[in-house]
C-alpha positions as CSV (number, residue, x, y, z in Angstrom):
1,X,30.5,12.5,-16.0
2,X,30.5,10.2,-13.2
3,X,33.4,9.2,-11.0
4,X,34.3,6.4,-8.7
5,X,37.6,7.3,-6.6
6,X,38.6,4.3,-4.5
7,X,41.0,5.8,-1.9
8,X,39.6,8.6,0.9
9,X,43.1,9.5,2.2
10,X,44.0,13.1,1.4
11,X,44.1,13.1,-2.4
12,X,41.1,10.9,-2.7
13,X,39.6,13.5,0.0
14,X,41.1,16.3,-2.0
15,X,39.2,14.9,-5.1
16,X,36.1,14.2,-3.5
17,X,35.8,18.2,-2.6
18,X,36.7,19.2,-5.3
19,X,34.5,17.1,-7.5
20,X,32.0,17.6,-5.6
21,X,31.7,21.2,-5.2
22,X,31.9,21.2,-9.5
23,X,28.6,19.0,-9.2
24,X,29.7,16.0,-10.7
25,X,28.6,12.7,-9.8
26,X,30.9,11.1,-7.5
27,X,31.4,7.7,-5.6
28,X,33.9,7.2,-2.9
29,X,35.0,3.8,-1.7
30,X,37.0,3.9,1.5
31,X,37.6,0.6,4.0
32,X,38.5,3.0,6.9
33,X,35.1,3.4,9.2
34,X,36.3,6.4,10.5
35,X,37.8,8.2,7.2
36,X,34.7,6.8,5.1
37,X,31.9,8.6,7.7
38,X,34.2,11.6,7.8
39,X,33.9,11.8,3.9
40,X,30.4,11.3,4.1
41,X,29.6,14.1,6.6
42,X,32.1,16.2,4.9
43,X,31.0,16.0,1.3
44,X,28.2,15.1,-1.3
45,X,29.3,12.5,-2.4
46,X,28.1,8.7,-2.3
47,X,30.3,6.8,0.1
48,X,31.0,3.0,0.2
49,X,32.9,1.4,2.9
50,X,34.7,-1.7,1.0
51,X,38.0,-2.7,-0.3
52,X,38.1,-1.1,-3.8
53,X,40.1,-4.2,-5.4
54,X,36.9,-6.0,-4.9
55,X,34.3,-7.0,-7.7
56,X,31.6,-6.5,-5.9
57,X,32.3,-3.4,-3.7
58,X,32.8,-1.6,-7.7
59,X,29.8,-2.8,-8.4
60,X,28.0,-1.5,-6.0
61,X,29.4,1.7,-5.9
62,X,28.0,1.3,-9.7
63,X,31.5,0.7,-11.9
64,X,29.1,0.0,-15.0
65,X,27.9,3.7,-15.8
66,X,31.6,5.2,-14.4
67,X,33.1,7.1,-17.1
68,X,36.5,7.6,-15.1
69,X,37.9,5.0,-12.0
70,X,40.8,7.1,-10.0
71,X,42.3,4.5,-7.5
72,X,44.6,6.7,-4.8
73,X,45.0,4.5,-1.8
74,X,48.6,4.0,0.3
75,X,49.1,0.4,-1.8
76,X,50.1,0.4,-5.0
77,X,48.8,-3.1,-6.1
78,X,45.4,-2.4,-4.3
79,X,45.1,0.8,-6.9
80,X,46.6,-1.4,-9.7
81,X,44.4,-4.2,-9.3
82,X,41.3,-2.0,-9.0
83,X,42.2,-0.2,-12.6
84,X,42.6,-3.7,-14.1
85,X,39.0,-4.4,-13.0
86,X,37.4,-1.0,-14.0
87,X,39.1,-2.0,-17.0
88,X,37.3,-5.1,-17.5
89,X,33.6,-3.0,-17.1
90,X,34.6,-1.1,-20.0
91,X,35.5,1.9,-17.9
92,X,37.0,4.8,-20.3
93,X,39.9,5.9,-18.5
94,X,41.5,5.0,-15.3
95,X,44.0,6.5,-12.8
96,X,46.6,4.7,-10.4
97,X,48.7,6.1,-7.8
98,X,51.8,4.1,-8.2
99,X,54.6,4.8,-5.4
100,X,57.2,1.6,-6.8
101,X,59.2,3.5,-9.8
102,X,59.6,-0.1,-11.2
103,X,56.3,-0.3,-12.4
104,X,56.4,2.5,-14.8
105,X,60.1,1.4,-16.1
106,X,59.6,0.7,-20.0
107,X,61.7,-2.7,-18.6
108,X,58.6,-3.2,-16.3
109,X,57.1,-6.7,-17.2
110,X,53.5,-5.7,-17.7
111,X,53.0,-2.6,-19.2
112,X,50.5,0.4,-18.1
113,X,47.9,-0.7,-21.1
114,X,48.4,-4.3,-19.6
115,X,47.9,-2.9,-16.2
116,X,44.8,-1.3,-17.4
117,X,45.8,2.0,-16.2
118,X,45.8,5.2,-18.1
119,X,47.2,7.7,-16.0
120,X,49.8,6.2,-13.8
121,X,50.8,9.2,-10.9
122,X,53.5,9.5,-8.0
123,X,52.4,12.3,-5.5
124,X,56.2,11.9,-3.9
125,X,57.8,12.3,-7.4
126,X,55.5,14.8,-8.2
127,X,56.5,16.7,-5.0
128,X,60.0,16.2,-5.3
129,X,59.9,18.4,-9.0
130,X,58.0,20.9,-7.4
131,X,60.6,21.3,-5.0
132,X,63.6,21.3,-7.7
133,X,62.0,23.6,-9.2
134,X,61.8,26.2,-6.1
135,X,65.6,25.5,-5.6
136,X,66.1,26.2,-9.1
137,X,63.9,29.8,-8.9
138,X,64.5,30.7,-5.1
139,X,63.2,33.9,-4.7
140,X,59.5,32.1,-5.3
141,X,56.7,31.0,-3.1
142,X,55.3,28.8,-5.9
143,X,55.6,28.3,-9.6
144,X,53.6,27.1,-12.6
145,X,54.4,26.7,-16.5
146,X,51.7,26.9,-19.0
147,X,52.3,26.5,-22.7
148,X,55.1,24.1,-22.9
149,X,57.3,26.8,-20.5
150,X,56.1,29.8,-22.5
151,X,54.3,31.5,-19.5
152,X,55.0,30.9,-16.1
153,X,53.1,31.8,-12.9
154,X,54.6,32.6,-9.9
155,X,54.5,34.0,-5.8
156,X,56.2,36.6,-4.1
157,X,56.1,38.4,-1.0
158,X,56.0,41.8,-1.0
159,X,58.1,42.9,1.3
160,X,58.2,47.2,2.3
161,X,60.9,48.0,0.4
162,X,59.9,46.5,-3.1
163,X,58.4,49.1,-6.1
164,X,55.1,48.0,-6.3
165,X,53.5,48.4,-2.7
166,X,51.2,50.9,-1.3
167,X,50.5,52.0,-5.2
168,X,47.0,51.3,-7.1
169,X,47.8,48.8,-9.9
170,X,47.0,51.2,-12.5
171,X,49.7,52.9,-11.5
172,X,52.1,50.3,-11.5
173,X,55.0,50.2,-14.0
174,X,55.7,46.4,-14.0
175,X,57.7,44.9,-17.3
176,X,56.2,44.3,-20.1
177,X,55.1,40.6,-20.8
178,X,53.3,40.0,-17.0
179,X,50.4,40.6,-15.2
180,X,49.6,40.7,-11.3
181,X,46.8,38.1,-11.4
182,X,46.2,37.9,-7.6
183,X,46.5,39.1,-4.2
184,X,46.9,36.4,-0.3
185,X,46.7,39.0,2.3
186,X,46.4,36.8,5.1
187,X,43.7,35.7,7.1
188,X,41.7,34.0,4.2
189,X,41.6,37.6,2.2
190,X,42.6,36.8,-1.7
191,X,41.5,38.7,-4.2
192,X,42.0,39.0,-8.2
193,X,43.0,42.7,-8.4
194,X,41.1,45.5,-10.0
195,X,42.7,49.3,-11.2
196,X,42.4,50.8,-7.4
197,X,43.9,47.5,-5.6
198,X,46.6,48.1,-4.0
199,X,49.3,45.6,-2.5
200,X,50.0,45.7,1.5
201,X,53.8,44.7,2.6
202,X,53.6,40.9,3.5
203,X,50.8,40.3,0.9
204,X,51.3,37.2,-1.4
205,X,51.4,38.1,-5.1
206,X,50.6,36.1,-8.1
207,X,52.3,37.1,-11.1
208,X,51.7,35.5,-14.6
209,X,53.7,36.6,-18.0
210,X,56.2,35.3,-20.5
211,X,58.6,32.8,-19.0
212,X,62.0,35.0,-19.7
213,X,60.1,38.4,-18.2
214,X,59.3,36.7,-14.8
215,X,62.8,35.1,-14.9
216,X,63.9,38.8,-14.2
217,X,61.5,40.1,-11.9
218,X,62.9,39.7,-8.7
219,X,66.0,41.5,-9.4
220,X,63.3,44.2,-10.6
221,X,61.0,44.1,-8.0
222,X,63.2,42.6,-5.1
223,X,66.2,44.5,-6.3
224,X,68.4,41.2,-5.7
225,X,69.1,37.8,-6.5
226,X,69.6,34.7,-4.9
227,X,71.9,31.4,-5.2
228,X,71.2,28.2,-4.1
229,X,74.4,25.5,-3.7
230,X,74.2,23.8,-0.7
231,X,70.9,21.9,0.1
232,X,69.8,20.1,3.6
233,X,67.2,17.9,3.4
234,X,65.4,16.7,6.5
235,X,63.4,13.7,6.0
236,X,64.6,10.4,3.7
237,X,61.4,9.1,2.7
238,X,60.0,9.5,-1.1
239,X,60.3,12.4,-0.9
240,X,63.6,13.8,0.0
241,X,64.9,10.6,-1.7
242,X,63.4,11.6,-5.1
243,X,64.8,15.1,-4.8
244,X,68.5,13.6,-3.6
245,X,68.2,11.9,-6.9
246,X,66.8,15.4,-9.4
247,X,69.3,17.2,-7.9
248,X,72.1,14.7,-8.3
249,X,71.2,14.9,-11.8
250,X,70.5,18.8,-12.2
251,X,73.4,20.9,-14.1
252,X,74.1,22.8,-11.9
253,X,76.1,21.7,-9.0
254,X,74.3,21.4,-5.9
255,X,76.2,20.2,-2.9
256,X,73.5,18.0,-1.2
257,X,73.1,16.4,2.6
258,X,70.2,14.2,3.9
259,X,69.1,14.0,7.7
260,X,66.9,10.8,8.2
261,X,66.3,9.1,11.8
262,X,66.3,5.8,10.5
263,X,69.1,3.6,10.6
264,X,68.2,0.8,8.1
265,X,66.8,3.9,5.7
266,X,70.2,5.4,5.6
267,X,72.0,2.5,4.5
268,X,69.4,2.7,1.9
269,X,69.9,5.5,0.7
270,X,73.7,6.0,1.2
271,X,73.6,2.7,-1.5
272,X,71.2,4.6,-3.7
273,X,72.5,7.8,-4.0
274,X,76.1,8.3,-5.1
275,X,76.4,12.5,-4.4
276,X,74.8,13.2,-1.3
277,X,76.2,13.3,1.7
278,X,73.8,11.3,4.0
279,X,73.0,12.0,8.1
280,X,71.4,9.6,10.6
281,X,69.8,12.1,13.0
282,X,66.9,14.2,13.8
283,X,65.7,17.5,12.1
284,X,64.9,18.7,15.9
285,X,68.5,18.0,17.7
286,X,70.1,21.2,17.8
287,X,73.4,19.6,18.3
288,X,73.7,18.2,15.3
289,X,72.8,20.8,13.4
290,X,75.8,22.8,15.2
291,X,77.8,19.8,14.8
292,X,77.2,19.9,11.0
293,X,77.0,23.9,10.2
294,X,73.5,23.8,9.0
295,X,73.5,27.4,9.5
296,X,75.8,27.4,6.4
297,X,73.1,25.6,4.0
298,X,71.3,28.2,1.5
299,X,68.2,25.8,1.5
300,X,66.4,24.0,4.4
301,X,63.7,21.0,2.5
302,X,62.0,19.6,5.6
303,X,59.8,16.6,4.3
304,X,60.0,13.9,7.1
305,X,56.4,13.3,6.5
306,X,55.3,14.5,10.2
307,X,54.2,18.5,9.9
308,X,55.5,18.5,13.7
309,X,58.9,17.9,12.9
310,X,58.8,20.1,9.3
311,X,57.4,22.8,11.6
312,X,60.4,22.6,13.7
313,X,63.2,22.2,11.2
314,X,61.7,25.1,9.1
315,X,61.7,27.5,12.5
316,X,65.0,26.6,13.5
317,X,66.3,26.9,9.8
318,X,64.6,30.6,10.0
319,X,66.3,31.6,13.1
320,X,69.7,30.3,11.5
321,X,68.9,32.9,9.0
322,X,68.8,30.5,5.2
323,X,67.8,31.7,2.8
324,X,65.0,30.0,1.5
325,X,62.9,26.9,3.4
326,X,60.8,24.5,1.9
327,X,58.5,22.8,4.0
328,X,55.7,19.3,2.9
329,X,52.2,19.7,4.0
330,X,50.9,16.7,5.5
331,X,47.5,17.7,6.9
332,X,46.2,20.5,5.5
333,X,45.2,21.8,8.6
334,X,48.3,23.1,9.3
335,X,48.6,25.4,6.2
336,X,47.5,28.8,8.9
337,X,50.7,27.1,11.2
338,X,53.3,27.6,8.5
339,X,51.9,30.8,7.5
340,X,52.0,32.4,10.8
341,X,55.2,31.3,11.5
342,X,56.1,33.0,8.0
343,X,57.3,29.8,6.1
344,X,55.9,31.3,3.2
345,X,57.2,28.0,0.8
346,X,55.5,25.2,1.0
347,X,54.7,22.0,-0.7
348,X,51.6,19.8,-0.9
349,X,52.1,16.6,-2.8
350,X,48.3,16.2,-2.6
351,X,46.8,19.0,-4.1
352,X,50.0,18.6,-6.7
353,X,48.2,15.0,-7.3
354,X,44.6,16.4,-7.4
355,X,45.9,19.0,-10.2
356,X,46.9,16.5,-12.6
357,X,43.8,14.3,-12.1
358,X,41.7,16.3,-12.4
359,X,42.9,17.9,-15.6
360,X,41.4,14.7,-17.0
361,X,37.5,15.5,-15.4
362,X,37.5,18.4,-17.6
363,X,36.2,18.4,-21.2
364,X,39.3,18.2,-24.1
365,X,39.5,21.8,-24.5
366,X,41.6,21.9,-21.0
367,X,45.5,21.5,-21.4
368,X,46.4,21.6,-17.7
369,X,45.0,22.8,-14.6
370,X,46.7,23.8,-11.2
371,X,45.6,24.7,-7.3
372,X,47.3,27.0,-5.2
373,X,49.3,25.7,-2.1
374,X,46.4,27.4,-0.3
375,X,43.6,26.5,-2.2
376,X,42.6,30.2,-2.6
377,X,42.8,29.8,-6.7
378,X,42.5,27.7,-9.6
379,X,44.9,28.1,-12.7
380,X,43.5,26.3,-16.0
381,X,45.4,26.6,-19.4
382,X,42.5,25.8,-22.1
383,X,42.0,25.8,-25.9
384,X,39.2,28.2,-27.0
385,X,36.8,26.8,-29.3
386,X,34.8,28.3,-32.4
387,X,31.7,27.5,-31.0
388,X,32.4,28.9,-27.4
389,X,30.3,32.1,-26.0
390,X,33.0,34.3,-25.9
391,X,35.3,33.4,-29.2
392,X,35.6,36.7,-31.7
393,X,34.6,38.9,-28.5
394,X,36.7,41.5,-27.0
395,X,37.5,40.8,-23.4
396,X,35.7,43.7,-22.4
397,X,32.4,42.2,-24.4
398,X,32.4,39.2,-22.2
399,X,31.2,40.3,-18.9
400,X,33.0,37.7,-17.0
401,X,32.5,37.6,-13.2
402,X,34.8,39.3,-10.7
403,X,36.8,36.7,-9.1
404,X,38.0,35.6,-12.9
405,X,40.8,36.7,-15.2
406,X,42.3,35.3,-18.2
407,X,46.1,36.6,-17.3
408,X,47.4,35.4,-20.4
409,X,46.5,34.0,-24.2
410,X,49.1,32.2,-26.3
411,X,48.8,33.1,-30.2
412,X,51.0,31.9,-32.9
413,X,53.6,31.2,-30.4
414,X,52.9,35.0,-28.9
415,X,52.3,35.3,-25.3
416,X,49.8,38.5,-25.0
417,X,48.6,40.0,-22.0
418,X,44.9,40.9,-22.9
419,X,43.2,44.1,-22.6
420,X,39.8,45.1,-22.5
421,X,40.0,46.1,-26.5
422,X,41.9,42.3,-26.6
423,X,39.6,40.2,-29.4
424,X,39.5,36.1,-27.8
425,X,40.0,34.4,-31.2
426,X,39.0,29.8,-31.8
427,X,42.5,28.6,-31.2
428,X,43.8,30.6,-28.4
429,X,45.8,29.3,-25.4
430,X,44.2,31.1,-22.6
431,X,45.3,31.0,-19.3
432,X,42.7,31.2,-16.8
433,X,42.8,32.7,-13.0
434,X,39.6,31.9,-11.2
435,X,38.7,31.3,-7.6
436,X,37.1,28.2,-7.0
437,X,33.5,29.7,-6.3
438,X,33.7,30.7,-9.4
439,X,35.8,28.0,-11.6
440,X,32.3,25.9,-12.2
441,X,31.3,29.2,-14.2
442,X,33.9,28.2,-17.0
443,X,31.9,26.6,-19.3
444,X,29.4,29.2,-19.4
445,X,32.4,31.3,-21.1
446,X,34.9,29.0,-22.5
447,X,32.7,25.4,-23.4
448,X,32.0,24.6,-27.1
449,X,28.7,24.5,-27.7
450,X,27.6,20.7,-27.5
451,X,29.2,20.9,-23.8
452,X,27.7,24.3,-23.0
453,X,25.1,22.9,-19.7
454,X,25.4,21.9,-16.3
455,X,25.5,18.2,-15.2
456,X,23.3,16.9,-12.7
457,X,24.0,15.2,-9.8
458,X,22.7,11.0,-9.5
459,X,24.1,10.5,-6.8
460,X,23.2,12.8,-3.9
461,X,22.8,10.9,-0.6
């Protein structure tokens, strides 16, 4: 499959890595000198610098044999326009990041098939749900659904006083219905647990299992429970305005305030949202967060957009002692920052954007695919075929490599957690926990037949 990705901002870097390291053929066309030679050193990939809503710059970058076009730059009608021309080289499918919500209203003049665009994404709205989410399920680092909401995946630290620390996992007594999948010690230490594992206090852990079994597990493993009401969001951009809006609209009653610098943007938003009470100031001026009990809020969201100033709110929220902090990651980079400073939930809108591209790079058998917040793991839900090397083996028959794990299958509507004595049957929803050294050795396992080889790369530099 080859792949033209006209954008080389951080989710059309994001994609270019990732591609990449999976061998697939991949073209990059980015007008920024700096960011285009960056991507180029960076990753194999061929590199054009050239405005991608430009005949010619497509053409170059070879738009007639691209099976996929994913357009991901900062302007929406730049991304549109460059679908609408892939479209016109007989291009398959395309991808637009679309930030204005008006063009994917069913009012909207032109429609997405007019548009010629596919896949139309948001990484802010995208964000945004992620966060509700958290709010919703507090007591986690990060979630995931699989299987329409069957199975859910989910973080937690392990703090000294939990049940399952200091113990080798074949000694744990977890609920039925889950699975520890993996481990984040720090320190770029993650592992997928064997029988003598055990869990340090402070370690990150990935739990997968049935939906309403994981709904319960921090009151069984955390021995409590915690409420979110009140919400403080620092930050009125996309965003935190997209998340004002979900949680105006949730069930249950949050009591929401918004902190944005910007003068004209709060009029904006005071007009746009009917429920939340909204603050012109700065997520660094301790006065007026005395002025306005901040200390009072159960959940700090800091996504001003500048990792500087979510940094800051997120370290004073923590010294103010709330309960759970939410922070955006702007430059990846600065993923070791929040973790040492123990702001354990965070949110990065582009690997969230990556995820649901790249679902579509995959071959049909792959229902959904996610990446941790850290980039340590890969989560893929797929459909196992007939004619794939492991269907009608027992999971201890098929010799997969360390470093991957199938945490959970899906059967008649049954969640399982697979043992070694587990048959893999054609028709199973597996869900897949792999780290991404390993993730290109999928198809080796899980392909159908026809797919079962590796692609070659055309367009090495």
């Amino acid at each position: 499959m080859y792949m033209i990705i006209i954008g080389g901002g951080g989710v059309g870097s994001e994609l270019a890595r990732n591609l990449s390291e999976k061998n697939f053929d991949v073209a990059v066309i980015e007008k920024n000198p700096e960011q285009a030679r960056k991507i180029s050193n960076l990753f194999d990939v061929m590199v054009i610098e050239e405005n991608g809503a430009n005949a010619l710059a497509l053409e170059r970058a070879g738009i007639k044999s691209a099976d996929m076009v994913i357009a991901v730059t900062e302007v929406d009608e730049i991304n549109i326009i460059a679908c609408m021309l892939a479209k016109r080289y007989g291009v398959s499918f395309t991808v637009a990041r679309v930030r204005n919500a008006d063009y994917a209203l069913d009012s909207a003049v032109l429609t997405r098939e007019q548009l010629g665009i596919d896949l139309m994404i948001s990484p802010e709205r995208s964000a945004a749900y992620e966060i509700s989410r958290m709010l919703h399920f507090p007591e986690a680092c990060e979630i995931e659904y699989f299987s329409k909401g069957r199975v859910m995946l989910l973080s937690l630290i392990a703090g000294p006083e939990t049940d399952i620390v200091k113990k080798p996992f074949h000694k744990l007594n977890l609920p039925p219905g889950c699975i520890i999948v993996g481990i984040n010690e720090g320190q770029g230490k993650f592992t997928i647990p064997g029988g003598e594992d055990t869990i340090k206090p402070g370690s990150r852990i990935y739990l997968l299992g049935q939906s309403r079994t994981l709904k319960d597990i921090s009151r069984l493993l955390l021995h409590e429970r915690t409420r979110i009401n009140r919400v403080t969001i620092f930050g009125g951009g996309m965003i935190g305005y997209e998340l004002a809006k979900l949680l105006e609209q949730s069930r249950r009653p949050f009591q929401v305030k918004l902190v944005e610098p910007d003068v004209a943007r709060c009029e904006l938003l005071s007009r746009e949202l009917s429920h939340t009470l909204i603050l012109q100031g700065d997520a660094a001026d301790l006065d007026l967060l005395r002025q306005e009990e901040m200390a009072q809020t159960d959940a700090v969201v800091a996504v001003s957009g500048d990792d500087r100033t979510n940094i800051i709110a997120g370290v004073l929220a923590k010294q103010s002692g709330i309960k759970k902090i939410i922070c955006e990651v702007v430059d990846p980079q600065f993923v070791p920052v929040y973790g040492a400073l123990d702001l354990d939930s965070i949110i990065n809108p582009r690997l969230i954007t990556a995820s649901q591209i790249l679902r579509f790079t995959h071959r049909e058998e792959l229902v959904s695919l996610s990446i941790l917040n850290d980039e340590r793991a890969e989560i893929l839900e797929l459909l196992l075929p007939d004619s794939a090397p492991v269907a009608h083996k027992k999971v201890a028959e098929a010799n997969f490599p360390r470093g991957m794990l199938i945490g959970a299958l899906i059967r008649r509507q049954e969640v399982i957690i697979p043992r070694g004595q587990t048959r893999l049957l054609p028709g199973d929803h597996l869900i897949i926990f792999t780290l991404p050294e390993i993730s290109g050795q999928l198809q080796h396992y899980f392909a159908a037949a026809r797919e079962n080889r590796t692609n070659t790369n055309r367009t090495r530099k």
